[in-house]
Structure formats: C-alpha cells, structure tokens
C-alpha positions as a Markdown table, in Angstrom:
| # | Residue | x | y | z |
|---|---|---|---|---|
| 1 | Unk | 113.5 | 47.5 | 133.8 |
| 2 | Unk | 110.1 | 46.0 | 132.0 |
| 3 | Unk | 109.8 | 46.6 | 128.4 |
| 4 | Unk | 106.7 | 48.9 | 129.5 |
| 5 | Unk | 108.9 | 51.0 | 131.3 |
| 6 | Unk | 111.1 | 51.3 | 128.3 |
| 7 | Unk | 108.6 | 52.0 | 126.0 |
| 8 | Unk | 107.1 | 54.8 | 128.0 |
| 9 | Unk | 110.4 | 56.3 | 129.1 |
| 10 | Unk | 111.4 | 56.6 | 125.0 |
| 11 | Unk | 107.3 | 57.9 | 124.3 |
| 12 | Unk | 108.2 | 60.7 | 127.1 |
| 13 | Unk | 111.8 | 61.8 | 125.6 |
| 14 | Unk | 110.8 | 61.5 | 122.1 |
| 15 | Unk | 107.6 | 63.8 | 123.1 |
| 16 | Unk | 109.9 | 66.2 | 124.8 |
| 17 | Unk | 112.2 | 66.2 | 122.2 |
| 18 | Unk | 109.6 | 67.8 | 119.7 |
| 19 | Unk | 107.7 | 70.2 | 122.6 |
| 20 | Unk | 111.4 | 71.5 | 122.4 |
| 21 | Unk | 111.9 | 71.5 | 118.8 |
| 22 | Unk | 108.3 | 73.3 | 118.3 |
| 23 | Unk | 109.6 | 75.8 | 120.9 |
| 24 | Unk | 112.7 | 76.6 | 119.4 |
| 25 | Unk | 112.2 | 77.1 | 115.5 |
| 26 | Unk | 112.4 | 80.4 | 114.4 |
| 27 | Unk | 110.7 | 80.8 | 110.5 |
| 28 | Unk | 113.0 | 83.4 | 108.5 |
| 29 | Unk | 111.1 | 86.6 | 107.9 |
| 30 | Unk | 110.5 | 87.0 | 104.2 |
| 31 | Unk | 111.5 | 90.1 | 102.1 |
| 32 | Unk | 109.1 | 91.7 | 100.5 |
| 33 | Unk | 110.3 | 92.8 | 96.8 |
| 34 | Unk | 108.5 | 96.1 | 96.3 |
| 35 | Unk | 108.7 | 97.6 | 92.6 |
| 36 | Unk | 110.3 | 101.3 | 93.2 |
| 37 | Unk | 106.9 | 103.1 | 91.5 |
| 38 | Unk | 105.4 | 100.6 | 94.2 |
| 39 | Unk | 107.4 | 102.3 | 97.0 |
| 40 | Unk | 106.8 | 105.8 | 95.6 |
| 41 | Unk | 103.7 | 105.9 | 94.8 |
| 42 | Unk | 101.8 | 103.6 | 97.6 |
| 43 | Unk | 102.1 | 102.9 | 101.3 |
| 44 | Unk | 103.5 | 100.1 | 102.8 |
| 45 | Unk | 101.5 | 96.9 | 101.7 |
| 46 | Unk | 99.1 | 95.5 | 104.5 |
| 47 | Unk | 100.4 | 92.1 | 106.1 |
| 48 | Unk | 98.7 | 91.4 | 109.3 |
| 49 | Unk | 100.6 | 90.8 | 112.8 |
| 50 | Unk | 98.9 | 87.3 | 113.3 |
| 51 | Unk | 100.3 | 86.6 | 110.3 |
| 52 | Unk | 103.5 | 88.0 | 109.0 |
| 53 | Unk | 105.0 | 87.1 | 105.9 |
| 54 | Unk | 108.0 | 84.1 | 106.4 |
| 55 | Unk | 110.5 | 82.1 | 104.1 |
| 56 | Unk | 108.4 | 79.0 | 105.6 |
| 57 | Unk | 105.3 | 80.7 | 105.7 |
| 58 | Unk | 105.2 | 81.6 | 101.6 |
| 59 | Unk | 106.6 | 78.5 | 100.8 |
| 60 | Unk | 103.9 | 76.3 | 102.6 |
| 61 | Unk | 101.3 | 78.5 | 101.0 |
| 62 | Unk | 102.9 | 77.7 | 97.7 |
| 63 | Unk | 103.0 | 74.6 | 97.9 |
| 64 | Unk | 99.2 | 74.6 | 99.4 |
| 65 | Unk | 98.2 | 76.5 | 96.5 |
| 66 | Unk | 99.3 | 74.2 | 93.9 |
| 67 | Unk | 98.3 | 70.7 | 96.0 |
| 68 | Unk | 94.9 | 68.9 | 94.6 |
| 69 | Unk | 94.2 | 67.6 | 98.1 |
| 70 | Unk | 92.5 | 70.6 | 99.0 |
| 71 | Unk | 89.1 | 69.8 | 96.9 |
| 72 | Unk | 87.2 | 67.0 | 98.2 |
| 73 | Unk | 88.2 | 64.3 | 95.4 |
| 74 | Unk | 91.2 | 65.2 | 95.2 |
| 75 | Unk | 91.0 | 66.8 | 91.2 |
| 76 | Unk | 91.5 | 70.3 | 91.6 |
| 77 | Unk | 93.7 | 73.2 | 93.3 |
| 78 | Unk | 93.3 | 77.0 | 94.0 |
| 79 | Unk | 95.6 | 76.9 | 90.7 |
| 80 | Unk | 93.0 | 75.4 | 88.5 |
| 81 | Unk | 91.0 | 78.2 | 88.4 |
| 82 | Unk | 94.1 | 80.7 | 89.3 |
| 83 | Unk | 96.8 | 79.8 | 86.7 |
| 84 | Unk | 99.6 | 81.8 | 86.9 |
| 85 | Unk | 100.5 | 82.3 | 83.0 |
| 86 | Unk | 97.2 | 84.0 | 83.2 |
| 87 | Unk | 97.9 | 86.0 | 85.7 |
| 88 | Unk | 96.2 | 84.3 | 88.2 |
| 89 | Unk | 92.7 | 83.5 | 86.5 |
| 90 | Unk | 91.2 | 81.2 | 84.0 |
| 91 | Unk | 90.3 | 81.7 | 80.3 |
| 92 | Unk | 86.3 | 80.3 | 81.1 |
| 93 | Unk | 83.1 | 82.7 | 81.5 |
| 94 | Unk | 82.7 | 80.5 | 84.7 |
| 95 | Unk | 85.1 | 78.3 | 86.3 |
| 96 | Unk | 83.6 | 74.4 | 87.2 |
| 97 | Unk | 84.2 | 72.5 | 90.3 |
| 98 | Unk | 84.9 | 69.1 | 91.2 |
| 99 | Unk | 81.2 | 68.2 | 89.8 |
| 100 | Unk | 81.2 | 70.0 | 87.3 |
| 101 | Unk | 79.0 | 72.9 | 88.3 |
| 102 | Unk | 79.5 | 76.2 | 87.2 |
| 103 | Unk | 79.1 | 79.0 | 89.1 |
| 104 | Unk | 77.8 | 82.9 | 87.8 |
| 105 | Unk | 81.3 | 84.9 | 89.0 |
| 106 | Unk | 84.4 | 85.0 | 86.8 |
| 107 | Unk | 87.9 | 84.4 | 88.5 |
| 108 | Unk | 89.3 | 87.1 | 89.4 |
| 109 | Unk | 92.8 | 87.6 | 88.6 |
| 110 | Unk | 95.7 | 87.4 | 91.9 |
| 111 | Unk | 98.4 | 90.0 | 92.3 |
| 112 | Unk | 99.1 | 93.2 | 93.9 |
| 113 | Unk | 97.1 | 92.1 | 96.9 |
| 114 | Unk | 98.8 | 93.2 | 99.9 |
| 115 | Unk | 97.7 | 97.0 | 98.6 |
| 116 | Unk | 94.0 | 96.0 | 98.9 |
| 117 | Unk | 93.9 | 98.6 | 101.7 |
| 118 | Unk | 90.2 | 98.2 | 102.5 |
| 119 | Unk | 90.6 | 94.6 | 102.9 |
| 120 | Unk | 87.8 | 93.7 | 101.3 |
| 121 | Unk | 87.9 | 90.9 | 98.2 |
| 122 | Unk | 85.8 | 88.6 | 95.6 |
| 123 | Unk | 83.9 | 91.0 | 93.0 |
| 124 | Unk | 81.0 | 91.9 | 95.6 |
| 125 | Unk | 83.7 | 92.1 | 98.9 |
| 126 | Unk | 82.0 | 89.8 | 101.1 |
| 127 | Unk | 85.2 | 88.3 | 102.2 |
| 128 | Unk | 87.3 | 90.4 | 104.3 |
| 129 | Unk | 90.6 | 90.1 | 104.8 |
| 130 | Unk | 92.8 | 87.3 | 102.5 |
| 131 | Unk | 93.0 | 84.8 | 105.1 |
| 132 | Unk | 89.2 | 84.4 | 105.5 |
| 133 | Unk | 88.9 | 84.8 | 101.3 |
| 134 | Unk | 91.1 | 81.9 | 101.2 |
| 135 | Unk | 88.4 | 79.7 | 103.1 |
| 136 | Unk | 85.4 | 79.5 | 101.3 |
| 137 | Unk | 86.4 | 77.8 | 97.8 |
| 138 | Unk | 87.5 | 74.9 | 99.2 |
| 139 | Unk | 84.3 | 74.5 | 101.1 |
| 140 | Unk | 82.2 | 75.8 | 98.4 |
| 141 | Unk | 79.8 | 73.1 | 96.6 |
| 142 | Unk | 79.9 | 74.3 | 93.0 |
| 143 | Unk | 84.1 | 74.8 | 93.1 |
| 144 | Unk | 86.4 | 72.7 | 95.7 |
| 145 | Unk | 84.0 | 70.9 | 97.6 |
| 146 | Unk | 85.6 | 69.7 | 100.7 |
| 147 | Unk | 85.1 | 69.7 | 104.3 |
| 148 | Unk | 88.0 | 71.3 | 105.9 |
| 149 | Unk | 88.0 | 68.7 | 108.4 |
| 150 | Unk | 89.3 | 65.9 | 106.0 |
| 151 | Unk | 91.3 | 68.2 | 104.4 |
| 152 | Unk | 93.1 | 68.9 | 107.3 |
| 153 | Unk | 93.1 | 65.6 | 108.5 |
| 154 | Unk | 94.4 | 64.6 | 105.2 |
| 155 | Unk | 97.4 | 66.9 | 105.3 |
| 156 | Unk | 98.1 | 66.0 | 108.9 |
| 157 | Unk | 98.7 | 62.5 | 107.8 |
| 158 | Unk | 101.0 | 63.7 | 104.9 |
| 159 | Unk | 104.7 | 62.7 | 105.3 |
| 160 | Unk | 105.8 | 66.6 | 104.9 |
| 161 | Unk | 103.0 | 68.7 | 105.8 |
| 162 | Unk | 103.2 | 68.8 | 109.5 |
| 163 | Unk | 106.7 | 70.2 | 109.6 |
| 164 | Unk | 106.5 | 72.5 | 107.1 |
| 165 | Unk | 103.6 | 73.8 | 109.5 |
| 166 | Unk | 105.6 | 73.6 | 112.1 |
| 167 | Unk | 108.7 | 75.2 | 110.7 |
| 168 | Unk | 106.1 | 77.9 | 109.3 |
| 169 | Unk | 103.8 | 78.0 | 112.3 |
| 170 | Unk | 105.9 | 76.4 | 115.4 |
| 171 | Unk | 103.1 | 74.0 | 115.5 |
| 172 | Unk | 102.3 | 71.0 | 113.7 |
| 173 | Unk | 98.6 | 70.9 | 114.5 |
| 174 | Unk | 97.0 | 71.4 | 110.9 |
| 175 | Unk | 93.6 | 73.2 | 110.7 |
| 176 | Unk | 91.8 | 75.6 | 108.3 |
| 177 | Unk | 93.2 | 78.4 | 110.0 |
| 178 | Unk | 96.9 | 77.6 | 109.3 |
| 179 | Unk | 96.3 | 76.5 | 105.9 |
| 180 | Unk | 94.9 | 79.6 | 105.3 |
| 181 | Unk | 97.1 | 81.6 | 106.5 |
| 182 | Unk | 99.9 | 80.2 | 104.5 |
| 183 | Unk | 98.0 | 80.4 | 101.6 |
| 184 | Unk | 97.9 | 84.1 | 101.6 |
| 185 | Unk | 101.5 | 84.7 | 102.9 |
| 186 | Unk | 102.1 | 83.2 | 99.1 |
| 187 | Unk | 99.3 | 85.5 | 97.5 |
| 188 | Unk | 100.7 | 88.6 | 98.9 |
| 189 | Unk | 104.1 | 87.3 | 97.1 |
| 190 | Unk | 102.3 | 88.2 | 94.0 |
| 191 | Unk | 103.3 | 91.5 | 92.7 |
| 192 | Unk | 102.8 | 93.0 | 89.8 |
| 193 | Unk | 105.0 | 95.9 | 88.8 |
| 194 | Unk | 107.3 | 95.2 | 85.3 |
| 195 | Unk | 104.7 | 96.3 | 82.2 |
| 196 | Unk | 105.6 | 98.0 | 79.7 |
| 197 | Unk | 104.4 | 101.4 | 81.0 |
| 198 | Unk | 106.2 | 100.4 | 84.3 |
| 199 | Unk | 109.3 | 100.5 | 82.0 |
| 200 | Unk | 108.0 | 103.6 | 80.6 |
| 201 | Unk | 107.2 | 105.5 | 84.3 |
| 202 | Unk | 111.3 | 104.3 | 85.3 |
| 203 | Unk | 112.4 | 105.9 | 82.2 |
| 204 | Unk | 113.7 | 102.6 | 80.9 |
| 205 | Unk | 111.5 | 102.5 | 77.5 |
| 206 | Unk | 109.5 | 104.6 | 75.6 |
| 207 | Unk | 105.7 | 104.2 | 74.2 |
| 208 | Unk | 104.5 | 104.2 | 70.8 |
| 209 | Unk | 102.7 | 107.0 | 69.3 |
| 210 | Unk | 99.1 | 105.2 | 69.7 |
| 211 | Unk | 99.8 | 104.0 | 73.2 |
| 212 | Unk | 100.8 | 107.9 | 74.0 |
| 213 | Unk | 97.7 | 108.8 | 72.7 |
| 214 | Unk | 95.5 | 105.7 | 74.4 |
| 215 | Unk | 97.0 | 107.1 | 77.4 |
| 216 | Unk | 95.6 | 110.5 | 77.2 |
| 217 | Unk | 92.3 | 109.3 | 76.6 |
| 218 | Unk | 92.5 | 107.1 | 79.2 |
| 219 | Unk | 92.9 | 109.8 | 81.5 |
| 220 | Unk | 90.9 | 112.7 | 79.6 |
| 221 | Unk | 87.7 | 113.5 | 81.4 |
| 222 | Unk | 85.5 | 114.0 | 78.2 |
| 223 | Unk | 86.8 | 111.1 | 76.1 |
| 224 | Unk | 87.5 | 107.8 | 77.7 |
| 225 | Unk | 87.2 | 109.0 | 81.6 |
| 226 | Unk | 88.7 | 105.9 | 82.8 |
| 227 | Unk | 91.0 | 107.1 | 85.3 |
| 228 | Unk | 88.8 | 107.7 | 88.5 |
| 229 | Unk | 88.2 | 103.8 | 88.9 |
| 230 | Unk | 91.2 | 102.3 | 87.3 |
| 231 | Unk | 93.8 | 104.6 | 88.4 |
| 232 | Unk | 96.6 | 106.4 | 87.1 |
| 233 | Unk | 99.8 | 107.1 | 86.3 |
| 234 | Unk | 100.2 | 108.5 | 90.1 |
| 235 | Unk | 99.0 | 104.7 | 90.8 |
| 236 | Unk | 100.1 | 101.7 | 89.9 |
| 237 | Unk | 97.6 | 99.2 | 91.1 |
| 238 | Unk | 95.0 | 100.7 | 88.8 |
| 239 | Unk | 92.6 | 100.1 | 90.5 |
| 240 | Unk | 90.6 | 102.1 | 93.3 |
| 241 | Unk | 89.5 | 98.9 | 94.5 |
| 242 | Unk | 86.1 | 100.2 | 95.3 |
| 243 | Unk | 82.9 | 99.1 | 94.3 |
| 244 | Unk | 80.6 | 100.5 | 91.2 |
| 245 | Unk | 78.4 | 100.1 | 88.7 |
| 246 | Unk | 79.2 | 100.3 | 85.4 |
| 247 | Unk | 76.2 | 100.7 | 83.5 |
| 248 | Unk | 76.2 | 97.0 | 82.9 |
| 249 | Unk | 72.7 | 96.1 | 83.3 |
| 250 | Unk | 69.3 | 98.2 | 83.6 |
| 251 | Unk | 68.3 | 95.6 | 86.1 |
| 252 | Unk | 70.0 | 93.4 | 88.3 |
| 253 | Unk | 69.8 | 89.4 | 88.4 |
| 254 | Unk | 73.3 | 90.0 | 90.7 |
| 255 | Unk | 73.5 | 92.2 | 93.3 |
| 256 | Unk | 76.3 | 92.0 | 94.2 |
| 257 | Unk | 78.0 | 94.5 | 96.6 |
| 258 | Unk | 74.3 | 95.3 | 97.7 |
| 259 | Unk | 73.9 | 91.5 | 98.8 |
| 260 | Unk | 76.9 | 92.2 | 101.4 |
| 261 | Unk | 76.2 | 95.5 | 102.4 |
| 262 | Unk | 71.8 | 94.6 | 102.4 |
| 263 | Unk | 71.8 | 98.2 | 101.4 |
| 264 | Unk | 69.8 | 99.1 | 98.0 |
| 265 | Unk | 71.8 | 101.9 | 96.9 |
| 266 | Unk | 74.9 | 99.0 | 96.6 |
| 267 | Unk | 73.0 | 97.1 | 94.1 |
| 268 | Unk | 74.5 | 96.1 | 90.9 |
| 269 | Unk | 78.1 | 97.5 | 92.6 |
| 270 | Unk | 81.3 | 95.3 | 91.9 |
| 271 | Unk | 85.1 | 95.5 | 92.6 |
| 272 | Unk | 87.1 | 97.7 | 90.2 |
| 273 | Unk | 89.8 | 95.1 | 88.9 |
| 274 | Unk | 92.7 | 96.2 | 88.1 |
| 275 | Unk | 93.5 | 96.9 | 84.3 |
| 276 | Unk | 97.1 | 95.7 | 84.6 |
| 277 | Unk | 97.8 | 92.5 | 82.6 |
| 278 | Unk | 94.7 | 92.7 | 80.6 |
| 279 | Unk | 96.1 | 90.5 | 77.6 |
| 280 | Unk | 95.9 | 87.2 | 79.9 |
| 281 | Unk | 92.8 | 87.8 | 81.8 |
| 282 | Unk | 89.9 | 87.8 | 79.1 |
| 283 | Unk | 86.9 | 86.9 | 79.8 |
| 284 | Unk | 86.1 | 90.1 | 81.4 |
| 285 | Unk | 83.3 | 92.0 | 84.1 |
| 286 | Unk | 82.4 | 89.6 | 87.1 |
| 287 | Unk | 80.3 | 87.6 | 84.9 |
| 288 | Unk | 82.8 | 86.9 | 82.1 |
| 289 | Unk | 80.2 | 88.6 | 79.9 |
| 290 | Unk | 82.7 | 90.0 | 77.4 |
| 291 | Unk | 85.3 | 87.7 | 75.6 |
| 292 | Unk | 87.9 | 90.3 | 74.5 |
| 293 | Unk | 88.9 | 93.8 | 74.9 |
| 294 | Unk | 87.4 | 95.3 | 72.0 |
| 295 | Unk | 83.9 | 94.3 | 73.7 |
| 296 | Unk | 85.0 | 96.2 | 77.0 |
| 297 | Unk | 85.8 | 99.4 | 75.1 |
| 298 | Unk | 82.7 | 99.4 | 72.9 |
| 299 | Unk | 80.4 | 98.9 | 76.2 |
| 300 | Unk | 82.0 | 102.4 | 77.9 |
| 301 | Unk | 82.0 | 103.7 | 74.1 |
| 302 | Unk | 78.2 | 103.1 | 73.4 |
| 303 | Unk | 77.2 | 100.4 | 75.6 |
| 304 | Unk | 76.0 | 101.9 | 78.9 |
| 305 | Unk | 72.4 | 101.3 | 80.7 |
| 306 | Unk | 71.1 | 103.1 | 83.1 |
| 307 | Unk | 69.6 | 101.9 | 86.3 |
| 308 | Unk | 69.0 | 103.4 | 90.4 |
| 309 | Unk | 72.5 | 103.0 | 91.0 |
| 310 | Unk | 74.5 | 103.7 | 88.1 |
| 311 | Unk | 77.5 | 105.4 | 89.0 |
| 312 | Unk | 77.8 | 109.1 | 88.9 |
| 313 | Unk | 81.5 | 108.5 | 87.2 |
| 314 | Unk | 79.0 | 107.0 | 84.1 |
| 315 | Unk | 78.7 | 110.8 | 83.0 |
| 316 | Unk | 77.8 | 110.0 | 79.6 |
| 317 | Unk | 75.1 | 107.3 | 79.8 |
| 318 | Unk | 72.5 | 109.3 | 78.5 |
| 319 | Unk | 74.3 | 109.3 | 75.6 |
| 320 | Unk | 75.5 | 105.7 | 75.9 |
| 321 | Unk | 78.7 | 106.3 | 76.6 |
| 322 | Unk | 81.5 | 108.1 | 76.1 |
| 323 | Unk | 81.6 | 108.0 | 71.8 |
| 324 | Unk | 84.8 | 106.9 | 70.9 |
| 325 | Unk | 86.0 | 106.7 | 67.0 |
| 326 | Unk | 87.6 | 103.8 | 65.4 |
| 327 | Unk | 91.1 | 105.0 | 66.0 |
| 328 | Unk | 90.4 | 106.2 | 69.4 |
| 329 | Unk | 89.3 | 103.2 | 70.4 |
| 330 | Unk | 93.0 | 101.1 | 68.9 |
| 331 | Unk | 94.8 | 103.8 | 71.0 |
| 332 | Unk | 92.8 | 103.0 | 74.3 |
| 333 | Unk | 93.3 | 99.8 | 73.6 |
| 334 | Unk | 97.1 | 99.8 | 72.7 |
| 335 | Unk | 97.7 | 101.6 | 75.6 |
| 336 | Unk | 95.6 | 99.2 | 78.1 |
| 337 | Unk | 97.2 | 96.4 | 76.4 |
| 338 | Unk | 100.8 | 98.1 | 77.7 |
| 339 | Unk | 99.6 | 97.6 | 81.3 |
| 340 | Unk | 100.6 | 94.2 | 80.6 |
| 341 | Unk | 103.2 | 92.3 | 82.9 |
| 342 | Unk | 104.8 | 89.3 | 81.3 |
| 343 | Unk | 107.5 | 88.8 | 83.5 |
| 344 | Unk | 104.8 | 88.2 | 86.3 |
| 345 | Unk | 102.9 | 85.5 | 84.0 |
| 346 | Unk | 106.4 | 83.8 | 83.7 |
| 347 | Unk | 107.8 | 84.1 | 87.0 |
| 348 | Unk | 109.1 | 81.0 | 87.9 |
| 349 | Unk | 108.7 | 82.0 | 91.9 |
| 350 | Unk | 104.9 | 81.9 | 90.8 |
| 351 | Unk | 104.7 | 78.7 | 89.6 |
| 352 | Unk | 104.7 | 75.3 | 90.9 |
C-alpha cells in the first residue's frame, strides 16, 4: 500500500469522522429566565425559529460580543460602545470607531430585547429584526470597520471558533450570518427585571414618600404625562417601543424614523427607550444632547418646540411643556431613578 494511498485513505476517514460529528451534535436548548412581572404582564418574548436560543448558541454570542476581532484592526468590540456596567451603552455623546470618527447617534442601551415585538431597532428602526441589527456596526466606517469577509475568515482560522460554531450551529462554516445569529441569542439573554420598583410591584420593598409621589406624576395626565410612551406599571419594559417626536427640535437636521419610512409625516420620529436603568445610561435622546436627568425633565417641563410632526402626546407645547415645580420635578426624578436595575449592571452572566 503506497504512502498516497495511506494518506488519502486517513484524509477520507478523518473527513467522515467530522461529516458525522457535525451530524450528530445536538446544542442544549437554553432557558429563558423570565422575571414573574415579565411573565404577567407581557407575552412570550420573540425568538425566531431559524434561530432559537441554545446553551452553545448564547455562549458563542458572548464570547463574539466581547472579542476585538470583529473591528477591522482589531481594537474594538460590540462591548466598547455596549458596556455592560452601563447597561449596555457608553457614557460619550457619540461613540468613536476604529479611526476615530464619531458618529451623530448615541448608543442605545441593550436589554429587554426579545419583547421588542415590532422588531424593529436602532433609534430611527431601520434595522429589523436583531440578527440583521447585529450586522451593520461591524461593517460600518465611522464605528467597527471591517469587512465581514476577513472577519469571518479570521475566526475560521481561530483555534476555537469553528467548533463552538459547530457545536452552536452543527456547522463549522463561519460567515456573517452565523456570527450574527449568535450574537443576538446572547442579547436576548439580557433581561432587565430587578429595580427597585420591580421589588416594589412583587411586594418585596416599599418606596419612599417622593418616589410615591414621582410615580403619580409620572402617570398623571395633566402633570408629567409620561406614561403613554414609556409605559407603566401594567408594563415593565417602559417603553412602547414606537416611534415619536418629542418636541426636540423645531426643525430637523435628523430625520430619523422619516429617513426609513421616506414618509414626511415620520420626520424627526425616534424610538421610545426605555426609562429603566436610567442612572447608568446618561447621555440621553438619540443625539446624547442632554448630560443628566435633570436636563431631560426640564425639556418636558419647559423645553418643548413645536414642529409638522410633533407628537399629539406633547399636549402642552404651546405652553412649553408640562410646568413642573422644583419639588415636582425631585419626585419625577426620584422615582425614574427607581427604575434602576443594578443587579443587571453587575451580572456576572453579562460580562466577559
């Protein structure tokens, strides 16, 4: 028997060997933990069936989301401008990329994003679904920078990544679509659900006197109004995830939602975020425009413009805004401030 022969014969079998082994992995199916206000309150979270959640699955997206090689020299992650003891964001106006560009959106914060039932993300939604949200950083010019061609190639050469795809995916091809899809079985990992009001809604705490009274501003029509975008306690994403306009700007240098839709009457419309965790998320608004919380309040207190497509939920522009006192504003903003979850900011499951 020639050494050719040999050679070939052991090419064949080792080939076989992993067709087989690609064949027969089965990933572990992952369990979802869903806060009981969660399970109350909400329907079932969204995970798609091309791409249901697995022990292998999160963990590769975990690992993806923490690992450098995804920008184009090699000097930043999705964590560098989503750091988990900020709950997911960054403290910057505007995050840079791998040249030091800036770009004119804030980060947006990352949890709670299996409930994003229209599917729909980034502040002006042009994204839709997480899987496809997940591609465009890395490819962006002014954040990751990459071709996803060498990044894929680069992780195919890795000495682990192929089978953790494999074990995740039953292949061990590496592309864009994979990585993607790992990356957001970890981000829909990333639930939020353990403020203090959380404690409060379980009967487990109680609230101060001011956050009691923030509270019922929050949610009284003719002082802070707040409640038709950002939710309630009847939900605990607070959020509506929809798309408004604030009373921001009279005119608009970003359309936003109106440069998806290509429809006027969207102009100047942006993603509700949600108001949970608000004491690690500052800046705030999609352009980082205001640095702290007591800037927020004051612009629905007194700061409101009008423009074509100010929101009819901006009742009181004329005026404005809504007119909060001194102490009315503390309360609001004690009670806002108790939306915040710090056992998600240190959640060791979230980090890498």
């Amino acid at each position: 028997m020639t050494k050719k022969y040999l050679y070939l014969l052991s090419f064949f079998l080792l080939m076989k060997c992993a067709s087989k082994e690609e064949e027969i992995y089965t990933p572990i199916p992952y369990n979802l933990e869903v806060p009981a206000l969660f399970a109350n309150k909400l329907i079932a979270p969204v995970i798609p069936s091309n791409n249901p959640l697995t022990q292998e699955g999160v963990a590769l997206g975990k690992k993806l989301f923490f690992d450098k090689k995804l920008s184009g020299d090699e000097t930043q992650s999705c964590a560098s401008c989503h750091n988990p003891k900020k709950s997911f964001t960054d403290d910057q106006q505007f995050s840079d990329g791998i040249d030091g560009l800036l770009g004119t959106r804030n980060s947006m914060p990352l949890f709670n994003l299996a409930w994003n039932f229209d599917e729909r993300f980034a502040w002006d939604g042009k994204e839709f679904g997480l899987e496809k949200q997940a591609l465009e950083p890395v490819s962006n010019p002014i954040e990751m920078h990459a071709n996803w061609k060498n990044v894929a190639q680069k992780l195919q050469k890795h000495p682990e990544y192929p089978m953790l795809f494999l074990q995740a995916f039953g292949n061990s091809n590496i592309d864009s679509v994979a990585i993607t899809k790992a990356i957001a079985q970890f981000e829909r990992t990333l639930i939020s659900g353990n403020s203090k009001f959380d404690q409060y809604l379980n009967g487990e705490t109680a609230l101060t006197s001011q956050e009691q009274n923030g509270f019922a501003i929050f949610m009284d029509e003719a002082k802070g109004d707040c409640f038709h975008c950002h939710g309630s306690d009847n939900n605990p994403l607070w959020t509506d995830n929809k798309f408004h306009n604030n009373g921001l700007d009279a005119t608009f240098s970003d359309l936003g939602f109106g440069s998806v839709t290509g429809d006027p009457a969207d102009n100047g419309k942006f993603k509700s975020p949600s108001i949970r965790n608000l004491a690690f998320t500052a800046p705030y608004m999609h352009d980082g425009r205001f640095r702290n919380l007591d800037e927020v309040i004051n612009h629905y207190s007194e700061g409101l413009k009008r423009s074509s497509t100010i929101d009819p939920l901006m009742k009181k522009v004329n005026q404005g805004g809504v007119q909060l006192t001194a102490k009315e504003k503390a309360d609001l903003k004690a009670f806002l401030l108790s939306l915040s979850d710090f056992n998600f900011v240190n959640n060791t499951d979230f980090q890498e």
